[in-house]
C-alpha positions in Angstrom: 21.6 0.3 10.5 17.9 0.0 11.1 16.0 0.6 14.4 14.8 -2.8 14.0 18.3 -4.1 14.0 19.4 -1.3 17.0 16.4 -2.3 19.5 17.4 -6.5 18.8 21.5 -5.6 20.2 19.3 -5.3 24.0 19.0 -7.5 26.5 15.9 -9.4 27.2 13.9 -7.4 23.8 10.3 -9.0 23.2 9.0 -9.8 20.0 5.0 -10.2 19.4 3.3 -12.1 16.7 -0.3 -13.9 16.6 -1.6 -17.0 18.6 -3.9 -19.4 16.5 -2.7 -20.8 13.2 0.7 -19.7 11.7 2.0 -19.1 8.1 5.2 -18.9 6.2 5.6 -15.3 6.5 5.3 -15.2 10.6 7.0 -18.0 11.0 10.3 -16.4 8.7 10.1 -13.3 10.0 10.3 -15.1 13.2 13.5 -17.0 12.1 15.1 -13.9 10.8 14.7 -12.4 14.4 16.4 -15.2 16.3 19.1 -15.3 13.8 20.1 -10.9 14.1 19.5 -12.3 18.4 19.2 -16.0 19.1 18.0 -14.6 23.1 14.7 -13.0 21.6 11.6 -13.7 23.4 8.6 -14.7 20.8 5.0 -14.5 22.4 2.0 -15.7 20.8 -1.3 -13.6 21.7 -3.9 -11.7 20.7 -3.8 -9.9 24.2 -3.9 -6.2 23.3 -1.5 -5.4 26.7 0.4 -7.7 26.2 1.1 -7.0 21.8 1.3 -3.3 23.3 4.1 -3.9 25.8 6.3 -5.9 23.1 9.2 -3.7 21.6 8.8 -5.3 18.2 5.4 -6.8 16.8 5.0 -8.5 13.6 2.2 -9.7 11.3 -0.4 -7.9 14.2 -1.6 -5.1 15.3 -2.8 -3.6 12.2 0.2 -1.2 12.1 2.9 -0.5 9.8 5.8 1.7 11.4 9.2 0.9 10.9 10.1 3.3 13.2 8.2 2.0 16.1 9.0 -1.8 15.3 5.5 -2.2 14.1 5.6 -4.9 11.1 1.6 -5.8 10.1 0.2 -5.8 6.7 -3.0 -6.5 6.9 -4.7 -2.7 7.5 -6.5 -1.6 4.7 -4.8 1.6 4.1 -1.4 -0.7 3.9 0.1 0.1 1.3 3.8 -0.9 1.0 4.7 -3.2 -2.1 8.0 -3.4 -4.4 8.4 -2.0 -7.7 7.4 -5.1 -9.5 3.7 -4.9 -7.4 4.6 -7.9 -4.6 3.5 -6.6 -1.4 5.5 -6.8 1.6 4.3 -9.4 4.1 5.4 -9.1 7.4 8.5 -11.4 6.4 9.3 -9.0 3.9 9.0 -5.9 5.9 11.4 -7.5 8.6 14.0 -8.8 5.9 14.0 -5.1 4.5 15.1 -4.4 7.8 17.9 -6.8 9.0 18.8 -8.3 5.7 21.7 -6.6 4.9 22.7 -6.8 8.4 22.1 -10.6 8.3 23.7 -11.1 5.0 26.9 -8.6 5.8 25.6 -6.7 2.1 23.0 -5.0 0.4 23.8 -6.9 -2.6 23.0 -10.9 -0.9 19.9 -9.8 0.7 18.7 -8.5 -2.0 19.1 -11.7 -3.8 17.5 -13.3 -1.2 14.6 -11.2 -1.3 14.1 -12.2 -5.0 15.0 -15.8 -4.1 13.0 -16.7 -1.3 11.1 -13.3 0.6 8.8 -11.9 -2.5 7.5 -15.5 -3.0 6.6 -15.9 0.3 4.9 -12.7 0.4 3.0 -13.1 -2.8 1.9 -16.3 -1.4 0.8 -14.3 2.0 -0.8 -11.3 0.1 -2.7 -13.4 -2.5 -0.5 -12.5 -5.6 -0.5 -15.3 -8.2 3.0 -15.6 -9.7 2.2 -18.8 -11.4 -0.6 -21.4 -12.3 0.5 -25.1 -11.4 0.1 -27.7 -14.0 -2.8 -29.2 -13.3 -3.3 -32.9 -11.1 0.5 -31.8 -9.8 1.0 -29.2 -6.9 4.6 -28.3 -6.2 5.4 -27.9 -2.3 6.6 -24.4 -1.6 8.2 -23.5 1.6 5.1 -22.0 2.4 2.7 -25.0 2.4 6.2 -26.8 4.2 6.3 -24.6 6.6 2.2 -24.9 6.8 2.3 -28.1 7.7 4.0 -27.4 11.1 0.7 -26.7 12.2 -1.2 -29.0 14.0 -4.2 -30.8 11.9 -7.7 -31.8 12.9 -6.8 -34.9 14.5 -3.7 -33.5 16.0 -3.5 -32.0 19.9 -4.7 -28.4 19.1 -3.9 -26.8 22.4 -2.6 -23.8 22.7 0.9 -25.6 24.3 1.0 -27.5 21.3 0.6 -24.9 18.8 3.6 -23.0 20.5 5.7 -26.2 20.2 4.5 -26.3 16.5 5.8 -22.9 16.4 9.0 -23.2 17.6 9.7 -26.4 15.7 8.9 -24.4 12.1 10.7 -21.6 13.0 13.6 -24.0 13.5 13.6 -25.6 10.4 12.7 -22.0 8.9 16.1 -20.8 10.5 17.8 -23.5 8.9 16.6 -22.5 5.6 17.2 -19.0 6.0 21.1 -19.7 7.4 21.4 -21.9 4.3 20.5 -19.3 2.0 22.2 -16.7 3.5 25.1 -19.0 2.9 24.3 -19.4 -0.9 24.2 -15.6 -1.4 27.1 -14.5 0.2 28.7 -17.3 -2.2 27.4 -16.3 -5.0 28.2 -12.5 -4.7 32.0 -14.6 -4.0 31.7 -16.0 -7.1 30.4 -12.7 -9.2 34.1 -11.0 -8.1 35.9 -14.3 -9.3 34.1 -14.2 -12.3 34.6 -10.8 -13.4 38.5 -11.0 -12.7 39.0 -14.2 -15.2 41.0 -13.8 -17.6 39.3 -13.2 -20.9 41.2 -14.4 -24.4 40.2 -14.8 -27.9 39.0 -11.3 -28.3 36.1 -11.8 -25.2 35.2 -15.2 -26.7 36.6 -17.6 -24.3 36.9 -16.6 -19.9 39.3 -18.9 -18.0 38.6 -19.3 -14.0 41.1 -20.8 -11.8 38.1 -21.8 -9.3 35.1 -23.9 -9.4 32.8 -20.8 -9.2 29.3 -20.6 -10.9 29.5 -18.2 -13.4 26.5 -17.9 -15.6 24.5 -15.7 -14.1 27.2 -12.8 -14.2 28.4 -14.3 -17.7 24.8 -13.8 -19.0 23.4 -10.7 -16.9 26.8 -8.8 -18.4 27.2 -6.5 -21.4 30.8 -7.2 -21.1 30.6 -11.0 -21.8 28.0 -10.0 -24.7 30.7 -12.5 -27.0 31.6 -14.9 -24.8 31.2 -18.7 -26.2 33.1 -21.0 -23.5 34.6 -20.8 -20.0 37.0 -23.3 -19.2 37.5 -23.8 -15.3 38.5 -26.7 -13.2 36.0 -29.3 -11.2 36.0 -30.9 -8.0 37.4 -34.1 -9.5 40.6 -32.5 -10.7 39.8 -32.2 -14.0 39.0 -28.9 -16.1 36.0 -28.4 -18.5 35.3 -26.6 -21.0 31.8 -25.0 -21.1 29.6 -23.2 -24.0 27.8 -20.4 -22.5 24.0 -20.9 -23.3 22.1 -18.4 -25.3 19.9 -17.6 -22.3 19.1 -18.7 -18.5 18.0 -22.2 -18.2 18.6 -22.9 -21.8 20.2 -25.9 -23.1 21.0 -24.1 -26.7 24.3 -22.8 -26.7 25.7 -19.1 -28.6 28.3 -22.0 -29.7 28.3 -25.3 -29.2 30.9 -27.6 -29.2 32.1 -29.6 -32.7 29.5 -32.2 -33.7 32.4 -34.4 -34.0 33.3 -34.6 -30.3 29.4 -35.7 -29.3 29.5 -38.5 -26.9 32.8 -39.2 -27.3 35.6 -40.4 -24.5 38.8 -41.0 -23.6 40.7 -42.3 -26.9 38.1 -41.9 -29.2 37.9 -38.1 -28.2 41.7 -37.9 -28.3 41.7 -39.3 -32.0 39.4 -36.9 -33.0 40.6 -33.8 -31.0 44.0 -34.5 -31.8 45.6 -34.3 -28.3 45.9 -36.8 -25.5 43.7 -36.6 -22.2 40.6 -35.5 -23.1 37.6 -36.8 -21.0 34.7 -36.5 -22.4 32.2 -34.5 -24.3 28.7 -34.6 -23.6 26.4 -35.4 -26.8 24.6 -32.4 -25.9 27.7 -30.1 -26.9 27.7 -28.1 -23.7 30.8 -29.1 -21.9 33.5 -31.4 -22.6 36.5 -32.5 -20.0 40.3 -32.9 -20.3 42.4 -34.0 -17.7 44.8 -30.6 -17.5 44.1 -27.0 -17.8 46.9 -26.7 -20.8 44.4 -29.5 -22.7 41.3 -27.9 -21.9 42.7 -24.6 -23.5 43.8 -26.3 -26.2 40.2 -27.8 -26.8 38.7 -24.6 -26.6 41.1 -22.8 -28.7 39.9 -26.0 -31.3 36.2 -25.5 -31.0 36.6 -21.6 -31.3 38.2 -22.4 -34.7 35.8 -25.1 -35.9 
């Protein structure tokens, strides 16, 4: 358990961060503060006594000590940054921290991190992970969260920067809960996955839940020969998938028959040869029966075809 997370268990703790103008990175590591103690007190300043009387400081200060609860990034000998190159922002630094905590694993944080922390930092340390097709931006949380602040024509007090605040750190908390949610699901899902039951000589997995299962089917040596999943849906019917060559690919290691394509209901039957199919998508990827005994049987059929 980290210091961070130790000195956040006390009563009335005080966290310090700039005043002025705030980014994603502040405004997250804020969040992920009030979420490990909803009771932390935020102040805004660029007071010296009063950064130097806060137990926990955070994108100021010009110091980077764990130890001390001392989170900037912005001193030039500053040097912390992941193996891949993407700096730590003081969002990262923090989420290092209290992640796991937050996330009750090592494993979800660190999905997080990849997820949402490292492209908020690269956006706060000036890495370019991509160029934007040009005449269209795409809205990151950063410029979202960016647009908290108040504008030119906007009351630019020093009150109403601090309501600004506290309104994007809301929303930021939101975010954060929601994909703390999604990872703790997904690491759910990778145990399902793994404990399917695999037929057809590691060609075909059946799941019993409605779990997402590509990313453990594809990151996996042990589903190297995998072709289709068949699992259920939230309609009470069961599909049956082909496993796609690669992430985000629509080309499958096997699709389904050509002859299904875009049929339905009877039609599909006639062709399939059994009773209660649902569908098949023209695109060959999945195709729906109404029973899980059918949907075997229709994958058993495309393995063969």
């Amino acid at each position: 358990m980290s210091n961070l997370y130790t000195i956040l268990q006390r009563p009335g703790v005080v966290a310090a961060t700039h005043s002025g103008s705030f980014h994603a990175d502040d405004i997250l590591a804020a969040a992920a503060l009030r979420l490990a103690n909803p009771a932390v007190s935020i102040v805004r300043t660029r007071e010296q006594e009063q950064l130097d009387a806060a137990d926990i400081l955070f994108d100021v200060g010009r110091v980077f000590d764990a130890a001390a609860c001392r989170f900037d990034h912005h001193q030039l000998e500053y040097r912390e940054a992941r193996d891949n190159g993407i700096p730590f922002s003081s969002f990262g630094l923090i989420w290092r921290e209290l992640g796991a905590q937050l996330c009750g694993s090592a494993a979800a944080a660190s999905r997080i991190d990849r997820w949402l922390v490292q492209g908020v930092d690269a956006v706060d340390c000036g890495v370019t992970l991509s160029k934007e097709t040009p005449a269209v931006n795409v809205m990151s949380i950063s410029s979202a969260l960016g647009s908290f602040n108040p504008g030119w024509q906007d009351d630019t007090s020093a009150q109403a920067r601090l309501d600004a605040f506290e309104r994007a750190v809301a929303w930021a908390m939101a975010i954060l809960q929601n994909t703390i949610r999604e990872a703790r699901a997904s690491e759910a899902a990778r145990a399902v996955v793994v404990q399917g039951e695999v037929q057809e000589a590691g060609r075909l997995l059946v799941l019993d839940s409605d779990v997402p299962w590509k990313e453990v089917v594809l990151g996996s040596p042990e589903f190297a020969q995998l072709l289709y999943v068949v699992s259920p849906d939230s309609q009470a019917k069961w599909h049956v998938n082909a496993v796609p060559d690669r992430a985000g690919s629509f080309d499958n290691r096997k699709s389904l028959p050509a002859a299904w394509a875009g049929l339905d209901g009877e039609q599909l039957d006639a062709v399939v040869g059994i009773t209660g199919c649902v569908f098949c998508h023209r695109g060959r990827f999945v195709a729906g029966h109404r029973s899980k005994d059918g949907a075997l049987k229709m994958a058993h059929l495309a393995l063969q075809d």
